[in-house]
PDB file of N, CA, C and O in Angstrom:
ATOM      1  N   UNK A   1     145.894  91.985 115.602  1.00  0.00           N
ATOM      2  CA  UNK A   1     145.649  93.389 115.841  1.00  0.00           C
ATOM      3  C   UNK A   1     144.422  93.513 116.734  1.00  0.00           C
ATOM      4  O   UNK A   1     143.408  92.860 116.485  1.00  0.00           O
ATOM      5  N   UNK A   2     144.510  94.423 117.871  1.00  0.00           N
ATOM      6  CA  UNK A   2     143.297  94.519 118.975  1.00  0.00           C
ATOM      7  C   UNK A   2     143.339  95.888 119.120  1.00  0.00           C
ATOM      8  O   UNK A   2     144.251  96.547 119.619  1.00  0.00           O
ATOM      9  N   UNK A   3     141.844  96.448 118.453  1.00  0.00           N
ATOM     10  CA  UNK A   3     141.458  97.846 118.675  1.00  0.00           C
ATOM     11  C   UNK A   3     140.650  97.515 119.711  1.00  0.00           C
ATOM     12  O   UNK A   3     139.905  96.544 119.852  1.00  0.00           O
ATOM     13  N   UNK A   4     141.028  98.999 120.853  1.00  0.00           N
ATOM     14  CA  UNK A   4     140.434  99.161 122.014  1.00  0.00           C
ATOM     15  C   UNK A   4     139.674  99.903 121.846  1.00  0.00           C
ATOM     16  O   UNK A   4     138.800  99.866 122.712  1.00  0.00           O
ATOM     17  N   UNK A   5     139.449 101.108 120.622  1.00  0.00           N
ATOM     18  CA  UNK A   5     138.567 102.164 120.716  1.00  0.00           C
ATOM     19  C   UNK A   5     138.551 102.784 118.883  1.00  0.00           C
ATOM     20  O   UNK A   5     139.346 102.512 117.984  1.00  0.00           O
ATOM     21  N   UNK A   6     137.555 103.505 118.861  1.00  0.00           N
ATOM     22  CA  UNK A   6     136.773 103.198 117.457  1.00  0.00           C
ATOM     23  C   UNK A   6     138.485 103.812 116.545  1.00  0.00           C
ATOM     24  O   UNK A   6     139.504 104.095 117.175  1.00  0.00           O
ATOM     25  N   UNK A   7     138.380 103.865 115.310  1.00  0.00           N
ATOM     26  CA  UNK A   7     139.035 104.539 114.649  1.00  0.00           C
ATOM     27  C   UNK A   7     138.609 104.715 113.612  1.00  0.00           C
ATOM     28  O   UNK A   7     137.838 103.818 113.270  1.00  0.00           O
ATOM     29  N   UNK A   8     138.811 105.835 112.587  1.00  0.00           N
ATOM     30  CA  UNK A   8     138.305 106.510 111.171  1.00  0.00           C
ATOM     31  C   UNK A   8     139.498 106.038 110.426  1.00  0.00           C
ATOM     32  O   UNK A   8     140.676 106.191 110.749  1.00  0.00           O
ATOM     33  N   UNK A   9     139.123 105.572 109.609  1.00  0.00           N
ATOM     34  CA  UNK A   9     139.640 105.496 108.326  1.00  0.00           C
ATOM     35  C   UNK A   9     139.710 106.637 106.957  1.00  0.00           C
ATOM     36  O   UNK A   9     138.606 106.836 106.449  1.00  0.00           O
ATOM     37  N   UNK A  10     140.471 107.127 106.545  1.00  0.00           N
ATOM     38  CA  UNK A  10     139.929 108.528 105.385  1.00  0.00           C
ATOM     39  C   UNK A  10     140.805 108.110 104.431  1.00  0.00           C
ATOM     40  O   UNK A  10     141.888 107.548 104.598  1.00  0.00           O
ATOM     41  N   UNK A  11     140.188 108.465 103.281  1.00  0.00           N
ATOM     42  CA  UNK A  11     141.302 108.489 101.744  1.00  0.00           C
ATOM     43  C   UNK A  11     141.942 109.660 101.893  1.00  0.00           C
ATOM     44  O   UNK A  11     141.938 110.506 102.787  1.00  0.00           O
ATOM     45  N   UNK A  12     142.688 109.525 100.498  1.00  0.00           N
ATOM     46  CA  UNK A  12     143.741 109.931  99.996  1.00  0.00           C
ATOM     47  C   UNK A  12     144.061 111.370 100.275  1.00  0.00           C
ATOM     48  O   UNK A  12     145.182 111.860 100.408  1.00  0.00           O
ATOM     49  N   UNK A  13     142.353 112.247 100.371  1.00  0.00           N
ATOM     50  CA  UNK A  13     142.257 113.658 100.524  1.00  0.00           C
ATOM     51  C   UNK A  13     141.744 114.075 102.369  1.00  0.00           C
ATOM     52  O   UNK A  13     141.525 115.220 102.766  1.00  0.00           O
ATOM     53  N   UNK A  14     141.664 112.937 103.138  1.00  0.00           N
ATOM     54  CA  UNK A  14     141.537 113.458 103.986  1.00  0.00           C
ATOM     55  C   UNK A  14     140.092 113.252 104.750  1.00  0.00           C
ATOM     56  O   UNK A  14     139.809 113.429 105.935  1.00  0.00           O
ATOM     57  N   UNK A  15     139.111 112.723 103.416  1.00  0.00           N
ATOM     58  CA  UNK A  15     137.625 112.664 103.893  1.00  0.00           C
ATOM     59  C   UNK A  15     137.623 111.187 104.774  1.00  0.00           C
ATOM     60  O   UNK A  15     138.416 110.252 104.662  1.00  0.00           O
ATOM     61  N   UNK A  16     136.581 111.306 105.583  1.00  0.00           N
ATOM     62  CA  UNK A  16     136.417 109.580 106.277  1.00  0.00           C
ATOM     63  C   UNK A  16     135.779 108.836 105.321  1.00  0.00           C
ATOM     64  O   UNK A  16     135.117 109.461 104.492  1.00  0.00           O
ATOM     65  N   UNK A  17     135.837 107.424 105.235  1.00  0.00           N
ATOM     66  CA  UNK A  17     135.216 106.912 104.270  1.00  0.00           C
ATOM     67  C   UNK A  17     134.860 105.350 105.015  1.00  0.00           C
ATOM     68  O   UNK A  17     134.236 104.491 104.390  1.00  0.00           O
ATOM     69  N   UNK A  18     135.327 105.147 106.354  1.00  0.00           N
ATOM     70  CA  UNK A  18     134.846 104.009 106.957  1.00  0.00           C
ATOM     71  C   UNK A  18     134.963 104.166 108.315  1.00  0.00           C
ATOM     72  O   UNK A  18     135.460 105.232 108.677  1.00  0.00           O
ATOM     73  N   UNK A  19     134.679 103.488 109.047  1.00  0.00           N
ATOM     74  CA  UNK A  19     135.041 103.183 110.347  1.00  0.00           C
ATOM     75  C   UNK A  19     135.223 102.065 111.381  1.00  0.00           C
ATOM     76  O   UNK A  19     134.190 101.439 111.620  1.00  0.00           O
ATOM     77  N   UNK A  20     136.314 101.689 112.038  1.00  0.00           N
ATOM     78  CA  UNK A  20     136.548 100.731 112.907  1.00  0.00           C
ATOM     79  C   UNK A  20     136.047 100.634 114.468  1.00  0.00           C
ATOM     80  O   UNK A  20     136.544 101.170 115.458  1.00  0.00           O
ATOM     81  N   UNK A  21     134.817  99.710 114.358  1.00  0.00           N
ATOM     82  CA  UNK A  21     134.842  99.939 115.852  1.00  0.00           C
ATOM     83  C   UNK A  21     135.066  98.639 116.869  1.00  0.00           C
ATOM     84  O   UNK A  21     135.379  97.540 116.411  1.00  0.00           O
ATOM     85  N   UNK A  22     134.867  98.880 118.358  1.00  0.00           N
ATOM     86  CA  UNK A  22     135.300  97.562 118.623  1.00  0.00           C
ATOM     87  C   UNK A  22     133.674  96.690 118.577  1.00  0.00           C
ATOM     88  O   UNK A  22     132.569  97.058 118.179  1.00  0.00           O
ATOM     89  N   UNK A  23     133.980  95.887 118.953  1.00  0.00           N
ATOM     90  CA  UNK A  23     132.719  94.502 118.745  1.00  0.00           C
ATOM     91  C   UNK A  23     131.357  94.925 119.598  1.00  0.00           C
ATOM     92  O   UNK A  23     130.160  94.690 119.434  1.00  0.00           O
ATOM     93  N   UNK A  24     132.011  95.557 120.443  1.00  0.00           N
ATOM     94  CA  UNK A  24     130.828  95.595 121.457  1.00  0.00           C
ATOM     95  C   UNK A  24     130.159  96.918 121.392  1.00  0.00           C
ATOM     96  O   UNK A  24     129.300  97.039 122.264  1.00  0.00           O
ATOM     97  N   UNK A  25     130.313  98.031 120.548  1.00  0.00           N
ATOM     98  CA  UNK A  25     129.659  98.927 119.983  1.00  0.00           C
ATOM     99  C   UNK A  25     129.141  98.636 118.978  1.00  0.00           C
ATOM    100  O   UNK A  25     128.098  99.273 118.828  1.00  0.00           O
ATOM    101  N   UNK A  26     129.480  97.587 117.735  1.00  0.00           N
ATOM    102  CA  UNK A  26     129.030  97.475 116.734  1.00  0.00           C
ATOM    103  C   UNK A  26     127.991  96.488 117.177  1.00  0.00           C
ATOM    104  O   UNK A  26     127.054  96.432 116.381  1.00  0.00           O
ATOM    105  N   UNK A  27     127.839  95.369 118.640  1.00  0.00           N
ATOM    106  CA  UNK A  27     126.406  94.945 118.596  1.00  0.00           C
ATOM    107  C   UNK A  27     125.413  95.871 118.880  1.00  0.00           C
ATOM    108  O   UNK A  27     124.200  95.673 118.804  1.00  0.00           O
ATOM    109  N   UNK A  28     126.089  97.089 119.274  1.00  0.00           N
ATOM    110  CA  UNK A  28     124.752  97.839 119.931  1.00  0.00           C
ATOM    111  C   UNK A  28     123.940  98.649 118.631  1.00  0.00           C
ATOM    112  O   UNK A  28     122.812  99.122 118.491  1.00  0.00           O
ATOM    113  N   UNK A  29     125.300  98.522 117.675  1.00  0.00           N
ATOM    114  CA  UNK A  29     124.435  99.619 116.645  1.00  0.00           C
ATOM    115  C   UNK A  29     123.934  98.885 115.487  1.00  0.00           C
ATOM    116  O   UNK A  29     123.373  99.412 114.527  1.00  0.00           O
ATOM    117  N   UNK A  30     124.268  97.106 115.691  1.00  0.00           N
ATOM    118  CA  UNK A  30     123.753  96.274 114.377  1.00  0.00           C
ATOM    119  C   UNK A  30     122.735  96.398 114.652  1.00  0.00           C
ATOM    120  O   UNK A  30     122.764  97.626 114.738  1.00  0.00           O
ATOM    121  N   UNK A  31     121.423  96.063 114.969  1.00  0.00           N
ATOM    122  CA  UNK A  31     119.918  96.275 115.050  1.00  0.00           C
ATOM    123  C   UNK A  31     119.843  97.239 114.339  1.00  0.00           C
ATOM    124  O   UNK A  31     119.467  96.949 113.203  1.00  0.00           O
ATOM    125  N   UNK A  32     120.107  98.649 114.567  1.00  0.00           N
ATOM    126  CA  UNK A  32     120.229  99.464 113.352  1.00  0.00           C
ATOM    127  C   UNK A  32     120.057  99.456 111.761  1.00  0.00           C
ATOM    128  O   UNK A  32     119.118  99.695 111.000  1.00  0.00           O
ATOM    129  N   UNK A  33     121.673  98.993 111.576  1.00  0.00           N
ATOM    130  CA  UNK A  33     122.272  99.071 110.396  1.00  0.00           C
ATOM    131  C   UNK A  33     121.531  97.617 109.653  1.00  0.00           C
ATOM    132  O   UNK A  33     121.738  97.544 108.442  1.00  0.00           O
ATOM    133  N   UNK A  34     120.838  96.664 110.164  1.00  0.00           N
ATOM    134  CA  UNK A  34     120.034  95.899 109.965  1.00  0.00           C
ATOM    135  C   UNK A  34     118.488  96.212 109.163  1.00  0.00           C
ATOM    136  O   UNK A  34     117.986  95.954 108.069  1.00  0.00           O
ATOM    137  N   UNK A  35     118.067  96.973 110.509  1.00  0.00           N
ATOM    138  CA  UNK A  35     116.961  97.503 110.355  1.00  0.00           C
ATOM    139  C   UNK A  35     116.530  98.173 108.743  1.00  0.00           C
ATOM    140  O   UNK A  35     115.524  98.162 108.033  1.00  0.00           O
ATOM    141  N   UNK A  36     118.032  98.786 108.652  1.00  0.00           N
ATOM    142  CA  UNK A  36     118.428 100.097 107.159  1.00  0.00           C
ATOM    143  C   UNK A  36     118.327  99.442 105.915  1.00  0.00           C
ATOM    144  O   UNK A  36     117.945  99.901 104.839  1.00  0.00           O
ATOM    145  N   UNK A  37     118.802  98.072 106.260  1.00  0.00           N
ATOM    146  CA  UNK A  37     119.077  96.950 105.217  1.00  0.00           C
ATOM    147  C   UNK A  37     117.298  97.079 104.681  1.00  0.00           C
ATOM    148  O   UNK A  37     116.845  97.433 103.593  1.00  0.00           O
ATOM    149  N   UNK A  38     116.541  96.603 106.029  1.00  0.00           N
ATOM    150  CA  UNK A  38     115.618  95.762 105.182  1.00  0.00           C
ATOM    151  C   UNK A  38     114.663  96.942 105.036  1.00  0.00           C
ATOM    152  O   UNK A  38     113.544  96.676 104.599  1.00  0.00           O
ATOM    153  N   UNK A  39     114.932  98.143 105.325  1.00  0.00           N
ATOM    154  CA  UNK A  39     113.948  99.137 104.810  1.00  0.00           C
ATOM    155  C   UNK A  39     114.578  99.188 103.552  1.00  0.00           C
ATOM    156  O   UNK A  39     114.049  98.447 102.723  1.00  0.00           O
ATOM    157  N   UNK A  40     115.565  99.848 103.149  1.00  0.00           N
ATOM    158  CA  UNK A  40     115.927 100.045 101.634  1.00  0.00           C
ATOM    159  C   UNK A  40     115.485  98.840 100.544  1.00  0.00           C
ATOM    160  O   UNK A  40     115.244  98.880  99.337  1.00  0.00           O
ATOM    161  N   UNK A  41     115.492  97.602 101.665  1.00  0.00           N
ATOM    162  CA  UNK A  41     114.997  96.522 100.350  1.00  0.00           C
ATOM    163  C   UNK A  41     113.521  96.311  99.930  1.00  0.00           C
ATOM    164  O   UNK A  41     113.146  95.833  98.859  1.00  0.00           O
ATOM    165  N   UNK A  42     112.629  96.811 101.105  1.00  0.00           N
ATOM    166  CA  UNK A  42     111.634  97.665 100.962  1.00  0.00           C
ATOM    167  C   UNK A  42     111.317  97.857 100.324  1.00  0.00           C
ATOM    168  O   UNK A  42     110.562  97.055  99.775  1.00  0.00           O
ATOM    169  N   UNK A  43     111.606  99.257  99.691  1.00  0.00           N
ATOM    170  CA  UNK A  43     111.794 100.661  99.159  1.00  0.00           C
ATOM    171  C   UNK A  43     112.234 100.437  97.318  1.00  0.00           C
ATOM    172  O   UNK A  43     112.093 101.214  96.374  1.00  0.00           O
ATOM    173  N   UNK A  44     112.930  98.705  97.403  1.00  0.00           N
ATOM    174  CA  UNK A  44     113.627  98.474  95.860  1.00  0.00           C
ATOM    175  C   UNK A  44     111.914  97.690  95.693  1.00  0.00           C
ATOM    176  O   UNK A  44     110.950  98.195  95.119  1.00  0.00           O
ATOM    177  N   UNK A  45     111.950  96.875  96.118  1.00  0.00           N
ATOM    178  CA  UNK A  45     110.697  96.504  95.929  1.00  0.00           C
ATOM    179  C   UNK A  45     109.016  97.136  95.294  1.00  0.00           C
ATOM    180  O   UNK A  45     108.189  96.717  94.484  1.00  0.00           O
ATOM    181  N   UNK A  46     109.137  98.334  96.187  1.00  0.00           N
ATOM    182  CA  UNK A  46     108.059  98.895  96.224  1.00  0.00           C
ATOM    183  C   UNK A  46     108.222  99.431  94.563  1.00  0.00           C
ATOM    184  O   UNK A  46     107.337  99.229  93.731  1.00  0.00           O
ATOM    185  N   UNK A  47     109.329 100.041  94.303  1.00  0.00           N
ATOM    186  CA  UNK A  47     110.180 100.855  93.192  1.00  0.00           C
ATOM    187  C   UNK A  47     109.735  99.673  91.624  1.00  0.00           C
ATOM    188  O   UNK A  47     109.357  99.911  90.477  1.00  0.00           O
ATOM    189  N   UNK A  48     110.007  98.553  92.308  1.00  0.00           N
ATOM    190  CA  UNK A  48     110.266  97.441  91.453  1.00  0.00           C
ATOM    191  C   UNK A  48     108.588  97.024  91.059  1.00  0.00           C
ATOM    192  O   UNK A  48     108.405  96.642  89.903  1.00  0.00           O
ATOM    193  N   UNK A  49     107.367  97.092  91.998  1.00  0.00           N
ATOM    194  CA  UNK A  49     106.464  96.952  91.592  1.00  0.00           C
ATOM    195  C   UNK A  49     105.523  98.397  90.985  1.00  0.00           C
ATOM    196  O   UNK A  49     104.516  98.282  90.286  1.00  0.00           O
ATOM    197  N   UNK A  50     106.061  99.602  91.393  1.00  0.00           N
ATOM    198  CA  UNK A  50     105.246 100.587  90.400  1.00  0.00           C
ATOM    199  C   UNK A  50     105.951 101.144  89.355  1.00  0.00           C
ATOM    200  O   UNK A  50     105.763 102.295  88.962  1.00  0.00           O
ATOM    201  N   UNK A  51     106.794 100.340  88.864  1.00  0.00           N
ATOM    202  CA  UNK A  51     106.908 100.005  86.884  1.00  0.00           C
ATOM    203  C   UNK A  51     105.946  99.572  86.471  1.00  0.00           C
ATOM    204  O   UNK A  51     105.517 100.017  85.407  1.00  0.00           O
ATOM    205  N   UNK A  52     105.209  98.477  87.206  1.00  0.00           N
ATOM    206  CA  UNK A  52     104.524  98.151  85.981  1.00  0.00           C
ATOM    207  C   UNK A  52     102.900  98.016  87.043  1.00  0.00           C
ATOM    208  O   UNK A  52     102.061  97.116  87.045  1.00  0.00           O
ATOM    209  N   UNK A  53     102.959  99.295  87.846  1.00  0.00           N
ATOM    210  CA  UNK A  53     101.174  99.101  88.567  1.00  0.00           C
ATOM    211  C   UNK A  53     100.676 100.587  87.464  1.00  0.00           C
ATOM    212  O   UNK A  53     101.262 101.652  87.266  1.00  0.00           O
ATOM    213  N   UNK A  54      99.661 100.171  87.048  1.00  0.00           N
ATOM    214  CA  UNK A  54      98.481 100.769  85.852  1.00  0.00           C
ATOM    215  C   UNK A  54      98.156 102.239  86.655  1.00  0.00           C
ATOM    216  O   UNK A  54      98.007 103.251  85.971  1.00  0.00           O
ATOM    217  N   UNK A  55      98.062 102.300  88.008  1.00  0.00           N
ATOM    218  CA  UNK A  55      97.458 103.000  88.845  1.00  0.00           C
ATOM    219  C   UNK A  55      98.693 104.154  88.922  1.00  0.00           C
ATOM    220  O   UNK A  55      98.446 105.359  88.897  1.00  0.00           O
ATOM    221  N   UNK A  56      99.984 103.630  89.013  1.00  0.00           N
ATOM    222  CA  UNK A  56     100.968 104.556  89.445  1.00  0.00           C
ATOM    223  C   UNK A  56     101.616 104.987  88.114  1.00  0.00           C
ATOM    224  O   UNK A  56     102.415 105.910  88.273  1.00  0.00           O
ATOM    225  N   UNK A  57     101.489 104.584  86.912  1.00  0.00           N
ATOM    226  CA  UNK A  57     102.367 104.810  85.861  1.00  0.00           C
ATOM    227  C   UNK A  57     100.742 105.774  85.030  1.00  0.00           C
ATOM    228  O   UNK A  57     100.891 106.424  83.995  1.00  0.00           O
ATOM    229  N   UNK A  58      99.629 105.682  85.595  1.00  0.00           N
ATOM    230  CA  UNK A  58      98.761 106.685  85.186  1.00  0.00           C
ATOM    231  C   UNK A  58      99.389 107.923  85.827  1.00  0.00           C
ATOM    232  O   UNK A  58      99.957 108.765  85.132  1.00  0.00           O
ATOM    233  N   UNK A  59      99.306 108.009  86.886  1.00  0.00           N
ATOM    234  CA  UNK A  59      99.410 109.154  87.722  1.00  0.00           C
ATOM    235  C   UNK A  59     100.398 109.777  87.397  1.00  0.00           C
ATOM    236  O   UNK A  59     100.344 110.997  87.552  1.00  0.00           O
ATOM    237  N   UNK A  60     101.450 109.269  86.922  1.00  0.00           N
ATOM    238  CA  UNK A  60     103.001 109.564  86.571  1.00  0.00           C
ATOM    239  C   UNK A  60     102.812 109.987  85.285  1.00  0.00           C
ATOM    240  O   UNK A  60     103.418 111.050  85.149  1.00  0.00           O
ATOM    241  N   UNK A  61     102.062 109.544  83.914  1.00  0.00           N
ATOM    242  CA  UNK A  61     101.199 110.303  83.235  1.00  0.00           C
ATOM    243  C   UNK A  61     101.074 111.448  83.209  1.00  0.00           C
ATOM    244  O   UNK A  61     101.586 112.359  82.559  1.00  0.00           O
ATOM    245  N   UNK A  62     100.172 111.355  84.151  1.00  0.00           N
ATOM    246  CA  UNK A  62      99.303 112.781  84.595  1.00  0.00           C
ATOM    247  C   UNK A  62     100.272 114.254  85.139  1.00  0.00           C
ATOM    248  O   UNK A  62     100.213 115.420  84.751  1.00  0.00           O
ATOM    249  N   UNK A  63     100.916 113.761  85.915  1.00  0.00           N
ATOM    250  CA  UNK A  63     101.788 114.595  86.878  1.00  0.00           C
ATOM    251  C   UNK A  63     102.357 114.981  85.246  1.00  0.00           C
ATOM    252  O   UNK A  63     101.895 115.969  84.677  1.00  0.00           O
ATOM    253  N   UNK A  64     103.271 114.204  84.655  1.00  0.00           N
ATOM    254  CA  UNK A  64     104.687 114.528  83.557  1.00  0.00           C
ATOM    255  C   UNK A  64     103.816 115.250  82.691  1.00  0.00           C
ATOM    256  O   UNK A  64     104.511 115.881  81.895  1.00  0.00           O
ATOM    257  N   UNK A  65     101.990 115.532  82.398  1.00  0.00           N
ATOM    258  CA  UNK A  65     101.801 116.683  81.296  1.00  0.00           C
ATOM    259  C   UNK A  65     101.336 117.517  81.882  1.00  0.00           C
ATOM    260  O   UNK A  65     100.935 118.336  81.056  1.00  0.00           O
ATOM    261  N   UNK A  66     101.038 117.977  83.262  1.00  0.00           N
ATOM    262  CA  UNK A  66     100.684 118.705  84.030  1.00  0.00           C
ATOM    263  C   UNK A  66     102.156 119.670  83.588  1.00  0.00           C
ATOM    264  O   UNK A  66     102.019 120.681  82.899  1.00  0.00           O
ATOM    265  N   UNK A  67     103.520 119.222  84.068  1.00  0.00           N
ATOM    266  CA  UNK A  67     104.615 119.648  84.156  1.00  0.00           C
ATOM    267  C   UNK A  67     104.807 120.081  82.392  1.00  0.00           C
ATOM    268  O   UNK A  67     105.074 121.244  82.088  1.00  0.00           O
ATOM    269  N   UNK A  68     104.663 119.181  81.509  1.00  0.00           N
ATOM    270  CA  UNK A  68     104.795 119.844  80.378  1.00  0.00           C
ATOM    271  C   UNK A  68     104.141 121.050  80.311  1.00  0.00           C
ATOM    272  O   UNK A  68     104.689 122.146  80.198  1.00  0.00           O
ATOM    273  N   UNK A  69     103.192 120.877  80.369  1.00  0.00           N
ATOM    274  CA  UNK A  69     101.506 122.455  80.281  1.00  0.00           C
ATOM    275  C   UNK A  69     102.413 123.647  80.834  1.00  0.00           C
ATOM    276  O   UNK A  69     102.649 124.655  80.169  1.00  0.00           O
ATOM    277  N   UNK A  70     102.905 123.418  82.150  1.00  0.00           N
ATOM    278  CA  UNK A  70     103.530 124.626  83.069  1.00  0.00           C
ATOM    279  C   UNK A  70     104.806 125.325  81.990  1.00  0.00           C
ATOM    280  O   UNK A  70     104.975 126.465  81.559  1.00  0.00           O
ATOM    281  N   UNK A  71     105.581 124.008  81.811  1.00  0.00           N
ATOM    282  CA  UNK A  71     106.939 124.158  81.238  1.00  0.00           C
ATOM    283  C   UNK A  71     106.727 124.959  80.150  1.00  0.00           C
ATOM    284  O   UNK A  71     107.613 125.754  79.837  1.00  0.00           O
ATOM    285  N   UNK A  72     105.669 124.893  79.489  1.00  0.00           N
ATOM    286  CA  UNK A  72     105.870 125.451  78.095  1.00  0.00           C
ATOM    287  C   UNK A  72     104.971 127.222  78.209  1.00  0.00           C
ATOM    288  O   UNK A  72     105.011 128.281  77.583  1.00  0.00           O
ATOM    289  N   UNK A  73     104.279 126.693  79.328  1.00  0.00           N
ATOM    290  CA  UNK A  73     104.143 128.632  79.401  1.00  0.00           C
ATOM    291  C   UNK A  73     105.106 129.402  79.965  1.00  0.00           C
ATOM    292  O   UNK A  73     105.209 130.575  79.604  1.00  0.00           O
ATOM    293  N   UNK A  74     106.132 128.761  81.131  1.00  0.00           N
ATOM    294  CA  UNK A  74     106.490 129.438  81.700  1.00  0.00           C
ATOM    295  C   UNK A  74     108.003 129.783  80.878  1.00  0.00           C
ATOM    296  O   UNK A  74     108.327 130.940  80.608  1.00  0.00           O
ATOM    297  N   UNK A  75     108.652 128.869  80.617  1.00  0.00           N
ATOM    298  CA  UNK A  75     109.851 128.813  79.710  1.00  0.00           C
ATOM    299  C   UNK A  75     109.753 129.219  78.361  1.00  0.00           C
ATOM    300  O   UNK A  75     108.662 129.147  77.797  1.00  0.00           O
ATOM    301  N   UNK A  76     111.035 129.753  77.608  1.00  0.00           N
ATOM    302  CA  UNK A  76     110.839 129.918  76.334  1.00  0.00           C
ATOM    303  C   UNK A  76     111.946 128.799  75.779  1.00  0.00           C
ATOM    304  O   UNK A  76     113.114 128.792  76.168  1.00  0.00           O
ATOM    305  N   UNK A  77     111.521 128.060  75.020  1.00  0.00           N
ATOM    306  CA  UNK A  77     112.612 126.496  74.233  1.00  0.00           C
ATOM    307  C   UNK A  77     113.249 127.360  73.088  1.00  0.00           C
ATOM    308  O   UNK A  77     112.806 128.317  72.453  1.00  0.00           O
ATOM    309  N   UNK A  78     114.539 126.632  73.043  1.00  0.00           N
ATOM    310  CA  UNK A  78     114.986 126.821  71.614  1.00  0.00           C
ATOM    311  C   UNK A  78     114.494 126.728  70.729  1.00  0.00           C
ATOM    312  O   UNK A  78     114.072 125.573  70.774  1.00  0.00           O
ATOM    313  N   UNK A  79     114.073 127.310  69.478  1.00  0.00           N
ATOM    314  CA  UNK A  79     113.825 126.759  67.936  1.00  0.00           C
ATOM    315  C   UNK A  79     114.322 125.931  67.380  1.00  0.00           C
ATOM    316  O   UNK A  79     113.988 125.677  66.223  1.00  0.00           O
TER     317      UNK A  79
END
């Protein structure tokens, strides 16, 4: 099979859900989709070390009774 030009793929309802392109568009846009990779792994990382940094799980602390304080004047809770 030799695609000459991109094509969409869609499920069952119609939405796109992939796409086919030919080789020589997809080198132009791998640097990209590369790039995306290693930011998001980044991003797990960063995620993965402020579980357990003292500095960020204070602050997170702080922020979550700040938000309680608000919550409970501004809202009325069930009994």
């Amino acid at each position: 099979m030799h695609y000459t030009e991109t094509s969409v793929i869609k499920d069952a309802t119609g939405q796109p859900i992939a796409v086919i392109l030919p080789i020589e568009e997809y080198a132009l846009i791998r640097p990209i989709l590369e790039s995306r990779d290693q930011e998001l792994a980044g991003k797990l990382t960063e995620m993965q070390f402020a579980a357990t940094d003292p500095l960020y799980l204070a602050d997170l602390r702080e922020a979550m009774m700040a938000f309680q304080s608000t919550d409970n004047e501004w809202w009325e809770h069930a009994s």
